[in-house]
C-alpha positions in Angstrom: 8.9 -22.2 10.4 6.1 -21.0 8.7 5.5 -19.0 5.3 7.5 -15.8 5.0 4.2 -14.0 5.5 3.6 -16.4 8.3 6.8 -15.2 10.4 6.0 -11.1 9.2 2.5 -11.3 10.4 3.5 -13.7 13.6 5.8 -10.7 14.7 3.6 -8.5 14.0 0.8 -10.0 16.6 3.6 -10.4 19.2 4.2 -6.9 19.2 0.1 -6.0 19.1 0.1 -7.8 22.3 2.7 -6.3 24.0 1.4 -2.5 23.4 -0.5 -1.6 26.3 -1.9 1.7 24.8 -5.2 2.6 25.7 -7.2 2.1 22.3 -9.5 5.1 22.9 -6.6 7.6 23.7 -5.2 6.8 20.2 -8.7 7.0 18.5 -9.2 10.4 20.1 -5.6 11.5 18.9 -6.1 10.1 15.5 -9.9 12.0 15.4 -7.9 15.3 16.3 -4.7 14.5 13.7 -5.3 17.3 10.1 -7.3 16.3 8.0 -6.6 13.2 5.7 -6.0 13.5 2.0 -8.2 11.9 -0.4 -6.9 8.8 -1.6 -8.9 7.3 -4.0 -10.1 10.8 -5.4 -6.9 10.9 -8.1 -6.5 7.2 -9.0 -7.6 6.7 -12.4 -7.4 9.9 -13.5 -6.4 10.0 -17.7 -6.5 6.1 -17.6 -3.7 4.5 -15.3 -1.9 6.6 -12.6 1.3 4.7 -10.2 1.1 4.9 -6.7 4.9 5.0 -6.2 6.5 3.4 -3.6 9.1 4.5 -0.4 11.0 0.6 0.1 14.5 0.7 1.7 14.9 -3.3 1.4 12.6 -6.4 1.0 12.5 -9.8 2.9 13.3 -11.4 -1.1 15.8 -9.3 -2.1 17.6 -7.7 1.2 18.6 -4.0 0.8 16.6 -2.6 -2.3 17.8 1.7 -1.1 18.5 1.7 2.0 20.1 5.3 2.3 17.3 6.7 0.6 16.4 10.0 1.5 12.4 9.7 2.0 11.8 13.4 1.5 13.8 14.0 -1.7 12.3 10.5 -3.2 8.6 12.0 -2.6 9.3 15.3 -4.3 11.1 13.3 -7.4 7.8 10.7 -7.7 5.4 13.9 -6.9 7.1 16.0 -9.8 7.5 12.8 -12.4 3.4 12.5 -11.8 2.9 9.8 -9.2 -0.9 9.9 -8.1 -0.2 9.0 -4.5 3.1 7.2 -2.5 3.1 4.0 -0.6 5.5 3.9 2.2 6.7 1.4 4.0 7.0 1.7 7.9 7.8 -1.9 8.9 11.3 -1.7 10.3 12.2 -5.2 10.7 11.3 -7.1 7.4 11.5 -4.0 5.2 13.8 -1.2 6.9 11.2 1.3 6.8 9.8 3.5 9.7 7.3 6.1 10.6 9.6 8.6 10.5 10.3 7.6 6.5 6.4 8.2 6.1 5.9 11.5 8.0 9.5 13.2 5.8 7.8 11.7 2.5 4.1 13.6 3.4 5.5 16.7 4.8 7.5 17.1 0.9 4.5 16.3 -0.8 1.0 17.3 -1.5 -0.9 13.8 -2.7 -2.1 11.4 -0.6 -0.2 8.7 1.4 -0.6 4.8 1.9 0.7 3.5 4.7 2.1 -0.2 3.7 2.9 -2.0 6.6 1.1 -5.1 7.9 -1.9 -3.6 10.1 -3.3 -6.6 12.5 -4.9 -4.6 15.5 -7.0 -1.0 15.8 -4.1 0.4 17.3 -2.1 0.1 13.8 -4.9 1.9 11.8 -4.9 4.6 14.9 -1.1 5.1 14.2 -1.4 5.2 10.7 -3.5 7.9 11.0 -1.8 10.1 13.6 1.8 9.7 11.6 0.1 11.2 8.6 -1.0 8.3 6.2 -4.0 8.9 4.5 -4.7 5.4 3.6 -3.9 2.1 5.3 -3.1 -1.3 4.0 -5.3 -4.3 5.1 -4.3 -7.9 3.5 -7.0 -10.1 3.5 -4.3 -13.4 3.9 -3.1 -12.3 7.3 -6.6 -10.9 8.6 -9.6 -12.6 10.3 -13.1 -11.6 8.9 -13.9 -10.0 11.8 -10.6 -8.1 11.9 -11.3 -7.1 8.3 -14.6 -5.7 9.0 -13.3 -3.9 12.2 -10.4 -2.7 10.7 -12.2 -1.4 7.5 -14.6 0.1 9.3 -12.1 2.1 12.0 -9.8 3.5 8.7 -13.5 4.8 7.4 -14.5 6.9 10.8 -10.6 8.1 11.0 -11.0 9.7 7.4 -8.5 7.4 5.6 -9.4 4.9 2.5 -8.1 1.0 3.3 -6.7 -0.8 0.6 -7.8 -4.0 0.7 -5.0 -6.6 -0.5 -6.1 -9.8 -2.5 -4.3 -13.0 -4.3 -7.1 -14.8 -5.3 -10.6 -15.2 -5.9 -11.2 -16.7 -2.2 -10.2 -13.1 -0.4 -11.9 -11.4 -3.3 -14.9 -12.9 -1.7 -13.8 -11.9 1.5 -13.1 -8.2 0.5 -16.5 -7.7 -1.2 -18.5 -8.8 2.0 -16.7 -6.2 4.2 -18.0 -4.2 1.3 -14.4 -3.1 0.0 -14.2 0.0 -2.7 -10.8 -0.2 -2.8 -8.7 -3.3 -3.9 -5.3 -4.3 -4.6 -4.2 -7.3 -6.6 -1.1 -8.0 -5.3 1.0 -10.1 -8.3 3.4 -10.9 -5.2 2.8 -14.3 -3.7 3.1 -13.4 0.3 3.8 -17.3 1.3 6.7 -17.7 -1.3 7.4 -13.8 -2.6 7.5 -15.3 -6.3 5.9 -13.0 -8.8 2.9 -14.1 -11.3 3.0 -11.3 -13.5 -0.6 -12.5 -15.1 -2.8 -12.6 -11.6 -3.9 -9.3 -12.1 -4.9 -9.3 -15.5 -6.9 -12.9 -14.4 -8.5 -11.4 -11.6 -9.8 -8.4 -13.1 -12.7 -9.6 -14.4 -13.9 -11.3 -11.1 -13.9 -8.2 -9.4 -16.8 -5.8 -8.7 -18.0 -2.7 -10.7 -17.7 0.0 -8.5 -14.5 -1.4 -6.7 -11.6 0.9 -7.7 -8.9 -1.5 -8.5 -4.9 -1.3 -8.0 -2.6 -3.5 -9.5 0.6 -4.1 -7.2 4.0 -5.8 -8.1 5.8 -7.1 -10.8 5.4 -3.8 -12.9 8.2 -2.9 -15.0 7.5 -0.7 -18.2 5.0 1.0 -19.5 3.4 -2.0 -21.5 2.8 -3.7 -18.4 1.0 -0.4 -17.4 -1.4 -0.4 -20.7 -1.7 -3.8 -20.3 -3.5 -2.9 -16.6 -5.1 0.0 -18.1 -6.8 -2.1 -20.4 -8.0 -4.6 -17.6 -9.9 -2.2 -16.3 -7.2 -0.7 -13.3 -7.1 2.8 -12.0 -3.9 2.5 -10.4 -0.7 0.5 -10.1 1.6 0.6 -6.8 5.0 0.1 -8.3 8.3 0.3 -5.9 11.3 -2.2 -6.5 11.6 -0.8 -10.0 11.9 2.6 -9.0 13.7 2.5 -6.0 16.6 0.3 -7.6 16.7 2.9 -10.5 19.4 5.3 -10.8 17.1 8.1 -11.4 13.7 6.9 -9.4 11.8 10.2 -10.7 13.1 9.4 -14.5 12.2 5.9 -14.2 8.8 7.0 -13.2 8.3 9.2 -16.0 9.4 6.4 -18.8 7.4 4.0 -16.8 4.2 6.5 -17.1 5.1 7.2 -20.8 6.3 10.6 -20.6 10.2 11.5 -21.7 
């Protein structure tokens, strides 16, 4: 059967396979989509910013919010100081859509991630034309070459890539694609348990110059200093705020600010 990222990514694939858009139509319409927001521009701004996430369910934990309302929950992290959203527009592992990511960026004025799993050109194409302003890349499911060509493509489109890693292996892999953007992702993909110390280990393997993004498994705002101090400009935190009852208060307590 496969890992659980094994199935995602397989699914994934199928479906890249199956689309018979013409790639250059959708470069062309991604060229002529507004401008893109700058992504990496307000990450580490005053020491640790979130990038706060748009999750209606996960493949671990089943339905996380799934009647969210995309829209309101973009104003709420916009006005409790989120730095950017991630939104998640896989429908059938995560419940999310394109439609989720185009409501949140319409209410909002900071920049967008799409986080979905991006294995062909014409992904980073969409991601564009919906909206996002950046586009996730994990290193696990992607081939060099992919990486490279996908990195590339999200660079002429406008957009910033966030390039997903677990280990000092796809840090390697990240940094010869020449990467300037990187998430440690505390998540294990293969078994979705969470090592709450990978990102703190991994720090100090990774680049100067690489603005780094700590993803998962962040809870208060200790955790967040605890980043901060480890040298990361950003933290991508959604099961915790989605689950709250108040997402935009939970943001604020999370950020240190009552």
């Amino acid at each position: 059967m496969g890992t659980v990222l094994d199935r995602i990514v397989a699914a994934h694939r199928e479906a890249a396979a199956a689309d018979g858009r013409d790639l250059d139509e959708l470069k062309e319409q991604a060229m002529a989509a507004p401008a893109a927001r700058k992504f990496r521009k307000g990450l580490g701004h005053y020491g640790i910013t979130v990038i706060a996430e748009i999750k209606r369910r996960s493949p671990s934990k089943g339905d996380l919010a799934p009647d969210l309302d995309p829209a309101a929950l973009a104003k709420a992290y916009e006005a409790a100081g989120a730095s950017a959203l991630s939104v998640l527009t896989d429908g059938e592992f995560f419940g999310g859509s394109a439609d989720d990511l185009v409501a949140a960026r319409a209410a909002v004025n900071i920049p967008i991630l799409r986080k979905d799993f991006t294995v062909h050109e014409r992904d980073v194409c969409d991601a564009r034309i919906m909206g996002a302003d950046a586009v996730l890349l994990i290193v696990a499911a992607l081939t060099d070459d992919e990486l490279k060509r996908f990195h590339a493509l999200a660079a002429e489109l406008g957009m910033a890539a966030l390039v997903e890693i677990h280990d000092e292996a796809e840090l390697r892999r990240a940094v010869l694609i020449h990467a300037d953007l990187v998430g440690v992702n505390q998540r294990d993909l293969s078994t979705f348990e969470v090592d709450r110390t990978r990102a703190t280990r991994l720090a100090r393997t990774i680049p100067s110059g690489i603005v780094k993004v700590a993803e998962s498994g962040i809870d208060d705002a200790a955790d967040l200093v605890k980043l901060r101090d480890a040298g990361y400009a950003a933290a991508l935190v959604g099961e915790h705020l989605v689950t709250a009852p108040d997402p935009g208060e939970a943001l604020r307590r999370l950020r240190g600010v009552t």
